[in-house]
Short mmCIF file of the C-alpha atoms (twelve columns), coordinates in Angstrom:
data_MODEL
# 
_entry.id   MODEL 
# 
loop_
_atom_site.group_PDB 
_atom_site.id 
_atom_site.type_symbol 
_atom_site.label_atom_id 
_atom_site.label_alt_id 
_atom_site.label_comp_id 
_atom_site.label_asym_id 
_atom_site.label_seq_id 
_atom_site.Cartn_x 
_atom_site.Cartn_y 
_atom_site.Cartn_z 
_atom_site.pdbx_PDB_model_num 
ATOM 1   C CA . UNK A 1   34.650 -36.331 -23.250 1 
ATOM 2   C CA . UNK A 2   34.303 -40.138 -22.826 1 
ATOM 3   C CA . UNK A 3   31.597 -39.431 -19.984 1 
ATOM 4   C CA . UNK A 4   29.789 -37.419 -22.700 1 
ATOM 5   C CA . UNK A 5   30.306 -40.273 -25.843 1 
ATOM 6   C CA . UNK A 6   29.229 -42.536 -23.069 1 
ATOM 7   C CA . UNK A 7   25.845 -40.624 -22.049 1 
ATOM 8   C CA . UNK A 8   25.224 -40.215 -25.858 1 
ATOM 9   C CA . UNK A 9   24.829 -43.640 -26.400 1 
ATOM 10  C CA . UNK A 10  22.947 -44.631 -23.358 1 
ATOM 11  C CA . UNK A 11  20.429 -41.933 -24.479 1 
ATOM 12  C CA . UNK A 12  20.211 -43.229 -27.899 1 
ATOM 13  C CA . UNK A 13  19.940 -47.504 -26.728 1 
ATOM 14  C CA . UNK A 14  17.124 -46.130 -24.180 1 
ATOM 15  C CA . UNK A 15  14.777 -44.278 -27.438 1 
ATOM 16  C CA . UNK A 16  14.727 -47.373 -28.490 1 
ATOM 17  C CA . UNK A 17  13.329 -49.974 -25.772 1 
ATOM 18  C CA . UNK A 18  9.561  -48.891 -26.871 1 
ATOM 19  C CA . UNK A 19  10.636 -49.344 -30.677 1 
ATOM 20  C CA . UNK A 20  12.286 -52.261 -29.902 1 
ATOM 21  C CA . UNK A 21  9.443  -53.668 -27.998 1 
ATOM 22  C CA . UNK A 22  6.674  -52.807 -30.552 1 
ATOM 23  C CA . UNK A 23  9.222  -54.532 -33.064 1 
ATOM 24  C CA . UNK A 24  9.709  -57.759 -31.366 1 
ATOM 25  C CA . UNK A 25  5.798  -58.125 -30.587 1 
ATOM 26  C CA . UNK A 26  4.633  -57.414 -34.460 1 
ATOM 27  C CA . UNK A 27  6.981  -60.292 -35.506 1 
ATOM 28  C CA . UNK A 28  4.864  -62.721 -37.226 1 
ATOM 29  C CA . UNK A 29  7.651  -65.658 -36.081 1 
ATOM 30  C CA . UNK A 30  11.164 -64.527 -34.764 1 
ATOM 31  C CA . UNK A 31  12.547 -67.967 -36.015 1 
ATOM 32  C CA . UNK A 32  11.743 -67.168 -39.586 1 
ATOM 33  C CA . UNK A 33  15.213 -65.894 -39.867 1 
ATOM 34  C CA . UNK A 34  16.259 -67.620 -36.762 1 
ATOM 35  C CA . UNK A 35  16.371 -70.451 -34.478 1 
ATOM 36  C CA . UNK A 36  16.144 -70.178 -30.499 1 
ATOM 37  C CA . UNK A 37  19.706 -71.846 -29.989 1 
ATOM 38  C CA . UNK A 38  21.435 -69.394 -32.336 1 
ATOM 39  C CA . UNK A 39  19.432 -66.089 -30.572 1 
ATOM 40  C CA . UNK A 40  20.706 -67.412 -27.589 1 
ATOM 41  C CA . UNK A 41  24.642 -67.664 -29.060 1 
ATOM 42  C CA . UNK A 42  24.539 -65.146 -30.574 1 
ATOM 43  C CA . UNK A 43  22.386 -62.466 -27.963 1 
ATOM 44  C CA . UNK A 44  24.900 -63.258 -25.298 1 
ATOM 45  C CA . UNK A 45  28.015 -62.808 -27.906 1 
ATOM 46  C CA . UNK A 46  26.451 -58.923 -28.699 1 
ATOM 47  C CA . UNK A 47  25.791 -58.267 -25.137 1 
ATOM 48  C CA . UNK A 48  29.346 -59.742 -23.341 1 
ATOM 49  C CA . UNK A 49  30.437 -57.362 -26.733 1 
ATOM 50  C CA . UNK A 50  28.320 -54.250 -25.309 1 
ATOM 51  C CA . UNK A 51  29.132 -55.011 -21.853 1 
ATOM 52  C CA . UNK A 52  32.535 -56.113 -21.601 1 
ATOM 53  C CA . UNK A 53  32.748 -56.860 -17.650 1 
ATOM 54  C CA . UNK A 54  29.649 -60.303 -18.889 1 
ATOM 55  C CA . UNK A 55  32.787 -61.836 -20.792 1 
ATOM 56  C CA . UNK A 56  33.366 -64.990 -19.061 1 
ATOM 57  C CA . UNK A 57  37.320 -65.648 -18.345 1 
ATOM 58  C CA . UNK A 58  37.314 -68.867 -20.765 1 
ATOM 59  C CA . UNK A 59  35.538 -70.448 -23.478 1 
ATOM 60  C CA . UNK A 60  33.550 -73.371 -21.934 1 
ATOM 61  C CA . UNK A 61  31.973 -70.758 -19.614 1 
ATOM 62  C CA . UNK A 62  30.871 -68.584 -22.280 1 
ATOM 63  C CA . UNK A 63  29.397 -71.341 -23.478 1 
ATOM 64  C CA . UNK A 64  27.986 -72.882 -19.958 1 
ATOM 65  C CA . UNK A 65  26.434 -69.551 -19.497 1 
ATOM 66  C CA . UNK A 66  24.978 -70.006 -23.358 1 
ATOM 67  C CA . UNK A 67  23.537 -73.526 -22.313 1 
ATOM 68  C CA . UNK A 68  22.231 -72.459 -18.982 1 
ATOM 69  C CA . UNK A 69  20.383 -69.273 -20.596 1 
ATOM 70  C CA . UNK A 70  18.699 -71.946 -22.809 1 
ATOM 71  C CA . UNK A 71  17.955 -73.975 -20.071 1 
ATOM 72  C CA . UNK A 72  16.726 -71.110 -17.841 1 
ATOM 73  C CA . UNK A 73  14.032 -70.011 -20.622 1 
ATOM 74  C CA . UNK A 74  12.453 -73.612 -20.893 1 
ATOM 75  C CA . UNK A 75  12.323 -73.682 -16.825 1 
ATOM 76  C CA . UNK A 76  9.063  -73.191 -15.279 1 
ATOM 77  C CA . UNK A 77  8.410  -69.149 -13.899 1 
ATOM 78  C CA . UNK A 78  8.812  -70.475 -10.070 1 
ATOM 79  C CA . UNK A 79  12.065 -71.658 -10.814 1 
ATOM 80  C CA . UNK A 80  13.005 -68.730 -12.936 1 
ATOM 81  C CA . UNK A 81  12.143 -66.375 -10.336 1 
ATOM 82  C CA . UNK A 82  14.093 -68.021 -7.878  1 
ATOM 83  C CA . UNK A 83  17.023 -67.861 -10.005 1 
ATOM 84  C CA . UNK A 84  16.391 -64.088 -10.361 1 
ATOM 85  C CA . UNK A 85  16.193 -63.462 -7.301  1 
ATOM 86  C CA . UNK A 86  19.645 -65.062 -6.252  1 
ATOM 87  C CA . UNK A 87  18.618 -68.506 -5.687  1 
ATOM 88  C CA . UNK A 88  20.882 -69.485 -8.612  1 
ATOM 89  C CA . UNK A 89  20.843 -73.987 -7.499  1 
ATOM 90  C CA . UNK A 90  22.456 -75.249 -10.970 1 
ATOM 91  C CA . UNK A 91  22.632 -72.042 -12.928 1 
ATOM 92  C CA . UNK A 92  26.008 -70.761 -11.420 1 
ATOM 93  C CA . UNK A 93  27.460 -69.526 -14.444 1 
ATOM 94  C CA . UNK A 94  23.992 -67.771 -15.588 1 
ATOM 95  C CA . UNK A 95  23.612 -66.249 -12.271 1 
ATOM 96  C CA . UNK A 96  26.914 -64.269 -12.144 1 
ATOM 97  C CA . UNK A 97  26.379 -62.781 -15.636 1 
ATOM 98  C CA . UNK A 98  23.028 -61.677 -14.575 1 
ATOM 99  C CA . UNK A 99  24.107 -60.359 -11.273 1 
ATOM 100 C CA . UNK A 100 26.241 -58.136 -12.865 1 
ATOM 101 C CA . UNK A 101 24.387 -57.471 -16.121 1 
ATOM 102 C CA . UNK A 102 21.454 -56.477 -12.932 1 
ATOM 103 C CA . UNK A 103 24.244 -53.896 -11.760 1 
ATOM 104 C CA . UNK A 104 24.284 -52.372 -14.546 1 
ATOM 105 C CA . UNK A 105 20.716 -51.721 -15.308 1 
ATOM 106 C CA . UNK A 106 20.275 -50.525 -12.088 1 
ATOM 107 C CA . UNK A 107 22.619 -47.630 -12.926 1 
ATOM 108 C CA . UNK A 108 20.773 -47.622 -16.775 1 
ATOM 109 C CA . UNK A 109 17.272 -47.712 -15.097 1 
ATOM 110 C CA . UNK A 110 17.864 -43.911 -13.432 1 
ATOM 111 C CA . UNK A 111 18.125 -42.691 -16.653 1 
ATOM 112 C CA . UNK A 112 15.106 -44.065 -18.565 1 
ATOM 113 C CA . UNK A 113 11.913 -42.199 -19.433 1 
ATOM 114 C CA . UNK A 114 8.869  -42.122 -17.083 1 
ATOM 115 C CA . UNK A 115 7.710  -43.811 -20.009 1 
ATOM 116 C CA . UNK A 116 10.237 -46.338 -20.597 1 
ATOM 117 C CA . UNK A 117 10.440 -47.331 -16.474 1 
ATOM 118 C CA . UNK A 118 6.410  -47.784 -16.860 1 
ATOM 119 C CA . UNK A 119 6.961  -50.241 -19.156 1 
ATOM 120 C CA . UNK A 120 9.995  -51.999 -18.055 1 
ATOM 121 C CA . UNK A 121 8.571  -51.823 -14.386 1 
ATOM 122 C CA . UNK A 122 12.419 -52.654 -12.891 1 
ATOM 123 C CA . UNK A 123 16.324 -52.966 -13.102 1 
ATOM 124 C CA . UNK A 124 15.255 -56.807 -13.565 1 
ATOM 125 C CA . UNK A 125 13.219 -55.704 -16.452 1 
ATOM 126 C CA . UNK A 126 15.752 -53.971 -18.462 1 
ATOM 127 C CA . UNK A 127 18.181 -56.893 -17.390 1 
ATOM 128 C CA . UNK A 128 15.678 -59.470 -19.060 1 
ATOM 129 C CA . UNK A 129 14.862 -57.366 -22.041 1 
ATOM 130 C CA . UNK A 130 18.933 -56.575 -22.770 1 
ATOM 131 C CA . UNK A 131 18.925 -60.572 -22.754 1 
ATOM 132 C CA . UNK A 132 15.747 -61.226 -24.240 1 
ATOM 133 C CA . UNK A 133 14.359 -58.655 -27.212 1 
ATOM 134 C CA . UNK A 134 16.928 -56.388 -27.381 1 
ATOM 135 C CA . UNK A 135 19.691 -59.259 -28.649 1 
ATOM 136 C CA . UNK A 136 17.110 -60.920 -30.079 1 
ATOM 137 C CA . UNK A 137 15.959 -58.489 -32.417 1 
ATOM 138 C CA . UNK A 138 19.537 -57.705 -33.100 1 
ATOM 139 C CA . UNK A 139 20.347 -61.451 -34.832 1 
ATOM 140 C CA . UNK A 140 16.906 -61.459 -36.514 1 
ATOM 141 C CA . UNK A 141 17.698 -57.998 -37.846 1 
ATOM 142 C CA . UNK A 142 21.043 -58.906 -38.944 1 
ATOM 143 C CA . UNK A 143 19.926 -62.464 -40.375 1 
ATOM 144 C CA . UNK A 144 16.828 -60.801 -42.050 1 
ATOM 145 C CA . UNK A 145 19.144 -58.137 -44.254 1 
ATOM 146 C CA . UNK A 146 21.654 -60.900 -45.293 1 
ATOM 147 C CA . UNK A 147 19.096 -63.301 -46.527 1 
ATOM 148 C CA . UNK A 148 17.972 -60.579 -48.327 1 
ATOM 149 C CA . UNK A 149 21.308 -59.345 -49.983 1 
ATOM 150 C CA . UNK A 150 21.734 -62.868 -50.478 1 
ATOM 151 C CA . UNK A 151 18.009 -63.587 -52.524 1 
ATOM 152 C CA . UNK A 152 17.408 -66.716 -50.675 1 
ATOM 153 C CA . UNK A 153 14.493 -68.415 -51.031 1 
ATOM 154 C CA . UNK A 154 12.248 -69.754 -47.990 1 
ATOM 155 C CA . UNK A 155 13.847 -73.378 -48.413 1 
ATOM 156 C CA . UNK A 156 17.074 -72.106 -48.334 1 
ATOM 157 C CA . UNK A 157 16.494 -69.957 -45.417 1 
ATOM 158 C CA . UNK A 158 14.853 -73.069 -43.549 1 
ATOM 159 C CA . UNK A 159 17.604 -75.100 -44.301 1 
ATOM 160 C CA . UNK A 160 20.287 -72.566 -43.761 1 
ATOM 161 C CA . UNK A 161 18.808 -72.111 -40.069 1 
ATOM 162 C CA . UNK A 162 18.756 -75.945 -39.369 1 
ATOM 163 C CA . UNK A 163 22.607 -75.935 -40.511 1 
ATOM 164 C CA . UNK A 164 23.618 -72.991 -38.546 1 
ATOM 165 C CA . UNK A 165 21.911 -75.307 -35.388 1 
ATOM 166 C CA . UNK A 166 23.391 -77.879 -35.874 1 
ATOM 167 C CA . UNK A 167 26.580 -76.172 -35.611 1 
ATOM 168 C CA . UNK A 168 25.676 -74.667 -32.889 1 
ATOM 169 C CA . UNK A 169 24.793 -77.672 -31.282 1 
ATOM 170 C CA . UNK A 170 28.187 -79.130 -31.854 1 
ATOM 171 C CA . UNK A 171 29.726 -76.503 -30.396 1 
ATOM 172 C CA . UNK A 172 27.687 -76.647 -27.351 1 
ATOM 173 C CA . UNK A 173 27.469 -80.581 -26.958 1 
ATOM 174 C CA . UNK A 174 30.430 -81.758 -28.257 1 
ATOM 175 C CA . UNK A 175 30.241 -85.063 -26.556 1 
ATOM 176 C CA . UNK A 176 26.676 -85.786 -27.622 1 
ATOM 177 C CA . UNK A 177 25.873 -84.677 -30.683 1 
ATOM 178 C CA . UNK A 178 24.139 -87.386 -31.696 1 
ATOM 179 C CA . UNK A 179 21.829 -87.849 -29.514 1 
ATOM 180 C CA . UNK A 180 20.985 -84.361 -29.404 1 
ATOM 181 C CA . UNK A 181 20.740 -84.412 -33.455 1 
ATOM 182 C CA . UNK A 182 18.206 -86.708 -33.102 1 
ATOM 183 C CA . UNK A 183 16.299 -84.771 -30.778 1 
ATOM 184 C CA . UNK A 184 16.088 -81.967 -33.696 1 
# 
């Protein structure tokens, strides 16, 4: 029965990689409702949630894997692909979550669509859109509907963002907060 629930939901999340695609890419800006850092907190929070075995064992490596996520998008592709391709040098804590994140859509990839593989090309791919659109477009969609219930104007979404940063930021940098404040 569980092996059933279980197949049931894979087969629903994988209808959705070319909607999900389509919907990420006709996004006039994703950080209209969002800003990078709190994608990035947030993302990895929904997927350790979907995939339990990510969880780090203790706070400051959730949060080390957070930082070194945001640190591995602003790296240049050479360096990205060697850290994909287990050549992890300072991203330690990054590189065990995707190792076994890669596991897992390795098992996922079998059971995509010709369709879906075509455009995903590879286990890596899946890995790397789990991490990238897919939690992406989960905070924007969640941010987007409670602006909404909430009837908040632009300004207030704006400034709502930079506040939700900041705290972000605090969390992440405890010890220099300032200076990274003034780097905003």
């Amino acid at each position: 029965m569980l092996l059933f629930a279980l197949s049931s939901i894979l087969s629903l999340a994988q209808c959705n990689i070319i909607k999900e695609i389509e919907e990420y890419q006709s996004l006039d800006d994703p950080y209209d409702f969002s800003s990078p850092y709190e994608l990035i907190d947030m993302g990895i929070d929904q997927l350790c949630f979907t995939y339990p075995s990510l969880l780090p064992s203790s706070n400051e490596e959730l949060i080390t894997f957070k930082k070194e996520f945001m640190a591995f998008l602003a790296e240049k592709p050479e360096v990205q692909d060697e850290i994909l391709h287990g050549f992890p040098s300072d991203y330690r804590e990054l590189w065990t979550r995707m190792k076994e994140l890669r596991r897992i859509c390795t098992q996922e990839f079998e059971h995509l669509s010709e369709e879906e593989q075509r455009i995903i090309e590879s286990p890596t791919g899946l890995m790397l859109h789990k991490m990238g659109v897919q939690s992406a477009l989960s905070v924007i969609r969640f941010r987007k509907a409670e602006f909404k219930k909430r009837n908040l104007t632009k300004e207030e979404i704006q400034k709502e963002i930079a506040d939700r940063q900041l705290a972000i930021f605090k969390m992440w940098y405890e010890e220099d907060v300032d200076t990274v404040k003034d780097e905003l």
